[in-house]
VMD Tcl script that builds the backbone (N, CA, C; Angstrom):
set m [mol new atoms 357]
animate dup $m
set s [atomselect $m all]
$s set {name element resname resid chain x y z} {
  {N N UNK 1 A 0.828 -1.199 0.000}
  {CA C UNK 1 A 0.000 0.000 0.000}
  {C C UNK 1 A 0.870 1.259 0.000}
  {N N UNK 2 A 1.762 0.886 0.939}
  {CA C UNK 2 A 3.215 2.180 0.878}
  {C C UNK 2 A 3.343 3.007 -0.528}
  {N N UNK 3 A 3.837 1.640 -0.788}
  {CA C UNK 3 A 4.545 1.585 -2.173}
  {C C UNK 3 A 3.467 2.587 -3.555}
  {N N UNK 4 A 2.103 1.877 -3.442}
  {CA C UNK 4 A 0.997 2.661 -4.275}
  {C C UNK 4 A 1.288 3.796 -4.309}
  {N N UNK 5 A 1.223 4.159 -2.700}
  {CA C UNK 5 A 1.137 6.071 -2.757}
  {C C UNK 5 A 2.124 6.675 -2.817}
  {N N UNK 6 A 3.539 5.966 -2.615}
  {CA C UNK 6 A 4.780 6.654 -2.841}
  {C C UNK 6 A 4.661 6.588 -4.963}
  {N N UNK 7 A 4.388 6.019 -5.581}
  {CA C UNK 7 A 4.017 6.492 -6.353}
  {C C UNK 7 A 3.375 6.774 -6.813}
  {N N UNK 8 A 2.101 7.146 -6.366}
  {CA C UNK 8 A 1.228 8.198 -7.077}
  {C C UNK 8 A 1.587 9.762 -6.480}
  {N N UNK 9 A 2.439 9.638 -5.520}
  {CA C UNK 9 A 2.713 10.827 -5.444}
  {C C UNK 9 A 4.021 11.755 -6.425}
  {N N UNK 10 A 4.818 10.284 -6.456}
  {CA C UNK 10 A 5.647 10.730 -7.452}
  {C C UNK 10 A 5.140 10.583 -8.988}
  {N N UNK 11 A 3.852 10.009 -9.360}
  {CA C UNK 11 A 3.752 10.683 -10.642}
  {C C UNK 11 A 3.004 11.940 -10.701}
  {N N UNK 12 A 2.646 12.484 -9.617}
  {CA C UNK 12 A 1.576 13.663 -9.461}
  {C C UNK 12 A 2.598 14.681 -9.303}
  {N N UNK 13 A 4.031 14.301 -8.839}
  {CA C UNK 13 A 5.351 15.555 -8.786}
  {C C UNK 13 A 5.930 15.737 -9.930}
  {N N UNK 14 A 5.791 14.700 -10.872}
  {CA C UNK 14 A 6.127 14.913 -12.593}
  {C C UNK 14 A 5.049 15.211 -13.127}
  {N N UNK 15 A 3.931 15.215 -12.923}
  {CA C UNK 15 A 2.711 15.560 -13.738}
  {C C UNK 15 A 2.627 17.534 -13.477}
  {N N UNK 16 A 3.264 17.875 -12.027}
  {CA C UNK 16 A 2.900 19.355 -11.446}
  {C C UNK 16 A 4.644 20.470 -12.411}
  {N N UNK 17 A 5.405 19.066 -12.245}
  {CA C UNK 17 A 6.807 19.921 -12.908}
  {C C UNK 17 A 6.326 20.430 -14.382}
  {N N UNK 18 A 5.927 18.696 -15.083}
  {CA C UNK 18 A 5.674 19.440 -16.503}
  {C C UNK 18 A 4.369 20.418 -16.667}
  {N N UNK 19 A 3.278 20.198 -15.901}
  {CA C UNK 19 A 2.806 21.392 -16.403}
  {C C UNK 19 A 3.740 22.952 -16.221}
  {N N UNK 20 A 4.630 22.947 -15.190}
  {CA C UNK 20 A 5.228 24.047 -14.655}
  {C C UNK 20 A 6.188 24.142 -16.240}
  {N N UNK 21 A 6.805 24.096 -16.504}
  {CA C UNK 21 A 7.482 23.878 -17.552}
  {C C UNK 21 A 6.996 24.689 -19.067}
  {N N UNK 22 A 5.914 23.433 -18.709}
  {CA C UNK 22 A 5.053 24.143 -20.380}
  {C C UNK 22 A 4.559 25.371 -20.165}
  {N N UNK 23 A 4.214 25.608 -18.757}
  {CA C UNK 23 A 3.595 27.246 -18.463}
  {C C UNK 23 A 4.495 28.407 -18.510}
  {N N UNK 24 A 6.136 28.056 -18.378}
  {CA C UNK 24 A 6.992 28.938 -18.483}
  {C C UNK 24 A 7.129 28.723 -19.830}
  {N N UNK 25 A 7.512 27.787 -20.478}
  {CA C UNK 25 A 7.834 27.995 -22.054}
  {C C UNK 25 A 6.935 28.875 -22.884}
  {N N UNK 26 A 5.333 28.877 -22.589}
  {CA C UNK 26 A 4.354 29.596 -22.952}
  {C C UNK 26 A 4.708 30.884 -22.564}
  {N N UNK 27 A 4.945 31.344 -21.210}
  {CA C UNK 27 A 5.530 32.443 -21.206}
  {C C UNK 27 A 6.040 32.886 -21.371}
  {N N UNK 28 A 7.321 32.210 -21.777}
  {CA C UNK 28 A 8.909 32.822 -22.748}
  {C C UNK 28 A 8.131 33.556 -23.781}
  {N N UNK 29 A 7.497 32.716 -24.383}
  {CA C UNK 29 A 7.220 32.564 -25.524}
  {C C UNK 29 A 6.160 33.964 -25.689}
  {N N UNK 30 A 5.615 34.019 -24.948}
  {CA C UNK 30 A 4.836 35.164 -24.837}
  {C C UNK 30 A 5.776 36.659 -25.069}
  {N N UNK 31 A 6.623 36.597 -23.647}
  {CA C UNK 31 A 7.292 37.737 -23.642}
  {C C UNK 31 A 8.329 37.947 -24.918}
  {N N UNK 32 A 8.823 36.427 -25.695}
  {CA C UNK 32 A 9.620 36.949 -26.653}
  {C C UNK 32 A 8.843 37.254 -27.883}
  {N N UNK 33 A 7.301 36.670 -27.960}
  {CA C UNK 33 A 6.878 37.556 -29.584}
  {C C UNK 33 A 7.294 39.099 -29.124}
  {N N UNK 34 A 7.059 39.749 -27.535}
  {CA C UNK 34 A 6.818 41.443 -27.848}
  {C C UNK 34 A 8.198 41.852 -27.968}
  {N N UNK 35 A 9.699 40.897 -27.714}
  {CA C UNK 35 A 10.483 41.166 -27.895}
  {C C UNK 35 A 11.006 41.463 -28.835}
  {N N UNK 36 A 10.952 40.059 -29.681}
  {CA C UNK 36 A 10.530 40.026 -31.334}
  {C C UNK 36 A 10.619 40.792 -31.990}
  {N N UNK 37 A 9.276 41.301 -31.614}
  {CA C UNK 37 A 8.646 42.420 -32.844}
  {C C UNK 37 A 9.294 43.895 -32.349}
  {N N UNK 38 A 10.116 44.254 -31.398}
  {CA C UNK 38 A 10.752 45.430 -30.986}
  {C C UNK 38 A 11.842 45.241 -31.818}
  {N N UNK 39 A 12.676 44.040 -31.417}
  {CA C UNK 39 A 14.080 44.516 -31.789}
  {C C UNK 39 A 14.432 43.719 -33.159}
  {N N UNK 40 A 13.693 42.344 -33.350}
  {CA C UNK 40 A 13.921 41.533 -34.817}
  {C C UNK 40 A 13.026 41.755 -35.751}
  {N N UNK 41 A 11.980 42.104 -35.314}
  {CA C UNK 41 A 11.179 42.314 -36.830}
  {C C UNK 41 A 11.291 43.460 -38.212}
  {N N UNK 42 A 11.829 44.516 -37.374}
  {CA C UNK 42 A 12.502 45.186 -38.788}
  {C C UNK 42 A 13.355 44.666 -39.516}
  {N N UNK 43 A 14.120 43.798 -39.676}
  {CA C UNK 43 A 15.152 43.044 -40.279}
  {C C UNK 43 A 14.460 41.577 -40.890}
  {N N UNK 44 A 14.284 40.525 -39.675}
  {CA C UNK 44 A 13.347 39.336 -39.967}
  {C C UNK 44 A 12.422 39.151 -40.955}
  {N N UNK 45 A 11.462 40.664 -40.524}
  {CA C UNK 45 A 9.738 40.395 -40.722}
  {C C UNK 45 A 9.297 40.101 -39.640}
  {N N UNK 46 A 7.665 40.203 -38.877}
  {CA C UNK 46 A 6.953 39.792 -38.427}
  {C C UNK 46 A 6.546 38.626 -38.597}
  {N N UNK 47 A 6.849 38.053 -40.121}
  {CA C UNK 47 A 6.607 36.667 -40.382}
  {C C UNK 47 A 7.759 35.590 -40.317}
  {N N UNK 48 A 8.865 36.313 -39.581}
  {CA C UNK 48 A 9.962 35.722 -39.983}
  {C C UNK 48 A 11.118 34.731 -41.616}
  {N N UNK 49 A 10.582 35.895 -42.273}
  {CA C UNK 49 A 10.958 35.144 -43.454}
  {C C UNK 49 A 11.761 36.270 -44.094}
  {N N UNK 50 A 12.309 37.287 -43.640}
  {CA C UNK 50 A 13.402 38.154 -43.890}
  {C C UNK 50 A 13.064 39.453 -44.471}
  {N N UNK 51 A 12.802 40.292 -44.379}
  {CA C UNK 51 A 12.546 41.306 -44.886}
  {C C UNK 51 A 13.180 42.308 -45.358}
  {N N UNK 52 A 14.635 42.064 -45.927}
  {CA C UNK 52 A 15.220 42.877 -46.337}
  {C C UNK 52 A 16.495 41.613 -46.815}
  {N N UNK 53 A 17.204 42.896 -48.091}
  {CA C UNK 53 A 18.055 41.153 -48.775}
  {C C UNK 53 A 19.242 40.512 -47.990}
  {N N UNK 54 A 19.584 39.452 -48.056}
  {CA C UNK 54 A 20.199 38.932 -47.089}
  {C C UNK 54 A 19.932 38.734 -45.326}
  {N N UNK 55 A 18.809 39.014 -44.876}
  {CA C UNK 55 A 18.649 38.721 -44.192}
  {C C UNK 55 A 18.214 37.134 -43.978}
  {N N UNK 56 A 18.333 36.069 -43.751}
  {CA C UNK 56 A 18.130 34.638 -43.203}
  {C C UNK 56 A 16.241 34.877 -43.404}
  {N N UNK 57 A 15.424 33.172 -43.604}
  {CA C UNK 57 A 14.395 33.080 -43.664}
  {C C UNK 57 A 14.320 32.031 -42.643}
  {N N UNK 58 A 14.081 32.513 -41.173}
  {CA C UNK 58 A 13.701 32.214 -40.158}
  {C C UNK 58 A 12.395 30.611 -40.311}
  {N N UNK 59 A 11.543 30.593 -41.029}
  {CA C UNK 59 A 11.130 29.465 -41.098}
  {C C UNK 59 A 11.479 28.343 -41.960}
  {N N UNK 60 A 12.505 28.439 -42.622}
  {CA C UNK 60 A 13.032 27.578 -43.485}
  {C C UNK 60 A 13.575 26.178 -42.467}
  {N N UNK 61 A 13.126 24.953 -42.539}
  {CA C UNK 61 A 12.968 23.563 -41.669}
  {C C UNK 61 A 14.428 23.134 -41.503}
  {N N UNK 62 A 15.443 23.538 -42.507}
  {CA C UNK 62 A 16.742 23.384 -42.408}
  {C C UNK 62 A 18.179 24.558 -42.086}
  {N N UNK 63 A 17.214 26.234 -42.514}
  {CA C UNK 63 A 17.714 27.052 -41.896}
  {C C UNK 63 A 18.331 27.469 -40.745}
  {N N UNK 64 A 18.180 28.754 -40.110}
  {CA C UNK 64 A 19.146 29.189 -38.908}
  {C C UNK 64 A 18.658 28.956 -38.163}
  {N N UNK 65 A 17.303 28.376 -37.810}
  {CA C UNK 65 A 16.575 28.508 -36.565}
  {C C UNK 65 A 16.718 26.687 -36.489}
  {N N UNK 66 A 17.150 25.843 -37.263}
  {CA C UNK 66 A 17.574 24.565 -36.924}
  {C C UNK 66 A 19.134 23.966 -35.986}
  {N N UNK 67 A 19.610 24.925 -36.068}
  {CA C UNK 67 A 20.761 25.264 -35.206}
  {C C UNK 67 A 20.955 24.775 -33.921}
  {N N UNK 68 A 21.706 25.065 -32.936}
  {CA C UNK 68 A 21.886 24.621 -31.754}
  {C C UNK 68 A 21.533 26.273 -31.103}
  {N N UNK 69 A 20.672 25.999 -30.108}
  {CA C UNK 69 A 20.277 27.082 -29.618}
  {C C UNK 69 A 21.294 28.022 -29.015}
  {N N UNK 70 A 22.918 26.689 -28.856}
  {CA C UNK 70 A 23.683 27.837 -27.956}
  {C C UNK 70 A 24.364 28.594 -28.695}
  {N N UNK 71 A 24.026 28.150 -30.439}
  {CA C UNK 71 A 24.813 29.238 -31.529}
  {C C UNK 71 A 23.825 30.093 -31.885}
  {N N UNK 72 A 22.689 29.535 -32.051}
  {CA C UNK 72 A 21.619 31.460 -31.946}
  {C C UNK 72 A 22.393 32.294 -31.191}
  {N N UNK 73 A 21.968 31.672 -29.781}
  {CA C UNK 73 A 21.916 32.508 -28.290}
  {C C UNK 73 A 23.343 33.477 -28.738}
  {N N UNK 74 A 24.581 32.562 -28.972}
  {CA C UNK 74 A 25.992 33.452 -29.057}
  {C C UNK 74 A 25.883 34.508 -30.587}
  {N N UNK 75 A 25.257 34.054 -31.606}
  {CA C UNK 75 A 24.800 34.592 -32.787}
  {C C UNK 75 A 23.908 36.083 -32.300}
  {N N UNK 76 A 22.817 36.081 -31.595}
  {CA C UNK 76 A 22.194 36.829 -31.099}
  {C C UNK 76 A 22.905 38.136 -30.107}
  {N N UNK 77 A 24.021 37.493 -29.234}
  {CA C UNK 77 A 24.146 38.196 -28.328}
  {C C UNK 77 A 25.716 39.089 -28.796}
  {N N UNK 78 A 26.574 38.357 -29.662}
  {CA C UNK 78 A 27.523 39.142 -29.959}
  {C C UNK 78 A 27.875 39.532 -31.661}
  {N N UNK 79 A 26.585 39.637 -32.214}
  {CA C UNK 79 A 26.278 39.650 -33.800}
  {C C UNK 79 A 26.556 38.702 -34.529}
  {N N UNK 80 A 26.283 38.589 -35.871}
  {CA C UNK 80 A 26.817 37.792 -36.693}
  {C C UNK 80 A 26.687 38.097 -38.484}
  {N N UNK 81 A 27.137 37.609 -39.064}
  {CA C UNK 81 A 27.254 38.271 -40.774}
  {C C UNK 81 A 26.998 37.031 -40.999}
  {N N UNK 82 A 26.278 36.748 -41.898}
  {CA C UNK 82 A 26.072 35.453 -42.523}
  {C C UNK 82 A 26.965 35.240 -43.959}
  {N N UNK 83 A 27.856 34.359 -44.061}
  {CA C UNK 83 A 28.189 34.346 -45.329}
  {C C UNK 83 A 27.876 34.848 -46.723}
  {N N UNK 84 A 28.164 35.908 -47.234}
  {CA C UNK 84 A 27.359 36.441 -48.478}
  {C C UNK 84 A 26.649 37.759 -48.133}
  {N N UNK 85 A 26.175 37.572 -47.197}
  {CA C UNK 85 A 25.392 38.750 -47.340}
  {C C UNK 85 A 25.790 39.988 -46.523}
  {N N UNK 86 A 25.179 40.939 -47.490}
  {CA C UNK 86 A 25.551 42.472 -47.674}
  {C C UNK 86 A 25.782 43.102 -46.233}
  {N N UNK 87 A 25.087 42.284 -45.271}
  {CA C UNK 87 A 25.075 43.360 -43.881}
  {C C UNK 87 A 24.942 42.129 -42.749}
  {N N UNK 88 A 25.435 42.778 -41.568}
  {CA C UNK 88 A 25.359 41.561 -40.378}
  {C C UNK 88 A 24.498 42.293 -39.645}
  {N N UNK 89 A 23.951 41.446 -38.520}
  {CA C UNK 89 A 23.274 41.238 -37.584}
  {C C UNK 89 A 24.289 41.744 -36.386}
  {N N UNK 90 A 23.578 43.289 -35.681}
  {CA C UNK 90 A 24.783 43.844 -34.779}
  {C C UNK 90 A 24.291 42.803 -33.283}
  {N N UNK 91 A 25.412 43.293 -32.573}
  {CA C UNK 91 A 24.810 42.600 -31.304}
  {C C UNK 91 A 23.595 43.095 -30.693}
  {N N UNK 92 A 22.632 42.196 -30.070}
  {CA C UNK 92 A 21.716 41.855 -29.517}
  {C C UNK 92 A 20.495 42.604 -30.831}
  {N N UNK 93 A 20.566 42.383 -31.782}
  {CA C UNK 93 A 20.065 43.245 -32.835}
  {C C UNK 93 A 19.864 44.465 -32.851}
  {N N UNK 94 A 20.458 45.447 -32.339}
  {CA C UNK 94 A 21.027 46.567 -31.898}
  {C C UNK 94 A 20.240 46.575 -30.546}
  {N N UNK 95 A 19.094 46.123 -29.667}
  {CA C UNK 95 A 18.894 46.631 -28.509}
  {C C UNK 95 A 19.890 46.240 -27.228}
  {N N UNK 96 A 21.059 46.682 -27.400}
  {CA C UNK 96 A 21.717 46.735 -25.452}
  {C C UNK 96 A 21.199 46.188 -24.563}
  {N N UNK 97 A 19.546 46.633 -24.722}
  {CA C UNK 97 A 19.467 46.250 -23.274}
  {C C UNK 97 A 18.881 44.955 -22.960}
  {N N UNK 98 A 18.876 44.072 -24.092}
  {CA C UNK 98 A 18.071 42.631 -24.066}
  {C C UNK 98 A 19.165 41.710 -23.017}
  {N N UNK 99 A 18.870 41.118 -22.217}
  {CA C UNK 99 A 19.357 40.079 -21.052}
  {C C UNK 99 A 19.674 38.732 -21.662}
  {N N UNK 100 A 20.155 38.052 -21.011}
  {CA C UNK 100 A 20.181 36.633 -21.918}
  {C C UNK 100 A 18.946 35.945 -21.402}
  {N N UNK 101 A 18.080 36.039 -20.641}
  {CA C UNK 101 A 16.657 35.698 -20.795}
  {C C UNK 101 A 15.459 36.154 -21.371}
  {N N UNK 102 A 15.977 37.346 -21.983}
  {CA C UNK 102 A 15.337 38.115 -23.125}
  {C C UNK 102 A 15.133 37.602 -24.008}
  {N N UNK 103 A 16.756 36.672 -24.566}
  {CA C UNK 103 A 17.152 36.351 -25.369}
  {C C UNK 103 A 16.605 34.835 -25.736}
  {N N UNK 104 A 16.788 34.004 -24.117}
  {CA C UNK 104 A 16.312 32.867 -24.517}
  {C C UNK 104 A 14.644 32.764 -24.875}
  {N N UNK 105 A 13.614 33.781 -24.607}
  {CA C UNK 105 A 12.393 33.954 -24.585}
  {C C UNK 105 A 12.461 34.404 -26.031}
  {N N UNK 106 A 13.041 34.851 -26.784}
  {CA C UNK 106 A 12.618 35.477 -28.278}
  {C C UNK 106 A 13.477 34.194 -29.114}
  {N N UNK 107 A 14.249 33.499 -28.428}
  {CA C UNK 107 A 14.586 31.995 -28.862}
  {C C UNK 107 A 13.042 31.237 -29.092}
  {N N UNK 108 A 12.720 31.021 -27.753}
  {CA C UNK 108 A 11.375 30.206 -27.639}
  {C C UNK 108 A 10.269 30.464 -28.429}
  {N N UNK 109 A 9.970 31.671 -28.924}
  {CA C UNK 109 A 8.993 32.375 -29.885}
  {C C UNK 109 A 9.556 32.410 -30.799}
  {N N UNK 110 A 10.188 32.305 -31.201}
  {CA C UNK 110 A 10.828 31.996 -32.674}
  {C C UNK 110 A 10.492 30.666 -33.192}
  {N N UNK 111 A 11.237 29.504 -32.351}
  {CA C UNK 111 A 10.579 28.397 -32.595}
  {C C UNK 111 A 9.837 28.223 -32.579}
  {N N UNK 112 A 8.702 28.304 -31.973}
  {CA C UNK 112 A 7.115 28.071 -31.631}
  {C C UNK 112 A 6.892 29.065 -32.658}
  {N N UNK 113 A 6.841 30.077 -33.021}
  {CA C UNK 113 A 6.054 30.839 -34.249}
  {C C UNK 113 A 6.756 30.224 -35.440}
  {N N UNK 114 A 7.227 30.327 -35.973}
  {CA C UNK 114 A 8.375 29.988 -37.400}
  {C C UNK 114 A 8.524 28.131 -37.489}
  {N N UNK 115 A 7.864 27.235 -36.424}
  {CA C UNK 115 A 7.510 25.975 -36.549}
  {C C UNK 115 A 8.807 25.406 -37.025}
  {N N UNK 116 A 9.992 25.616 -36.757}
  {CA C UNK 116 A 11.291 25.408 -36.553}
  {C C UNK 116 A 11.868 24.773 -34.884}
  {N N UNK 117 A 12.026 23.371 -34.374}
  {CA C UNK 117 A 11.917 23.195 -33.028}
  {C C UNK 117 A 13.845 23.586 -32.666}
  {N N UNK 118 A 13.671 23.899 -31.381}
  {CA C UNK 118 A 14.844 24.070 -30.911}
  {C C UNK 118 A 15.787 23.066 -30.484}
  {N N UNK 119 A 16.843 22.982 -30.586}
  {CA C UNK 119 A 18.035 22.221 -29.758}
  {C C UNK 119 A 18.425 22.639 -28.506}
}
mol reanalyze $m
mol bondsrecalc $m
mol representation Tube
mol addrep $m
């Protein structure tokens, strides 16, 4: 009988984590569309598919957003030029004042909008 409730309690402590989990990822995800659209969408698009030449097409299934999140994250935070093209990506896309949880939240909305999953 022990035994029963020692695990139903421990699947009710993995059942309370992952909802906790998915409720923060939702919230990343939240706070990084308004991030998003402040500091990446003049460049990106709102639709993420680039809006100006050489900029990367964010939903492309094999593109930049297929990556390892910790080369966004370093891509994101200390710029990057993409091979070929005319202009780079300054650091933090010019806003200073984005945090690296800024950063990982406009990670999370990226993937989740642009249907590109993360590493």
């Amino acid at each position: 009988m022990r035994k029963n409730v020692s695990m139903m309690i421990a699947a009710t402590a993995l059942a309370v984590a992952a909802l906790a989990t998915q409720n923060a990822n939702a919230t990343d995800a939240a706070k990084g569309k308004v991030l998003y659209d402040q500091s990446c969408s003049s460049c990106h698009g709102a639709d993420g598919k680039g809006g100006l030449p050489g900029v990367p097409d964010l939903t492309a299934k094999k593109g930049v957003l297929s990556q390892a999140d910790t080369v966004l994250t370093d891509r994101i935070t200390n710029g990057y030029q993409s091979p070929g093209s005319p202009m780079g990506m300054p650091p933090k896309g010019g806003n200073a004042s984005l945090t690296k949880d800024d950063i990982e939240a406009i990670l999370a909305y990226m993937h989740k909008a642009f249907g590109v999953p993360g590493k």
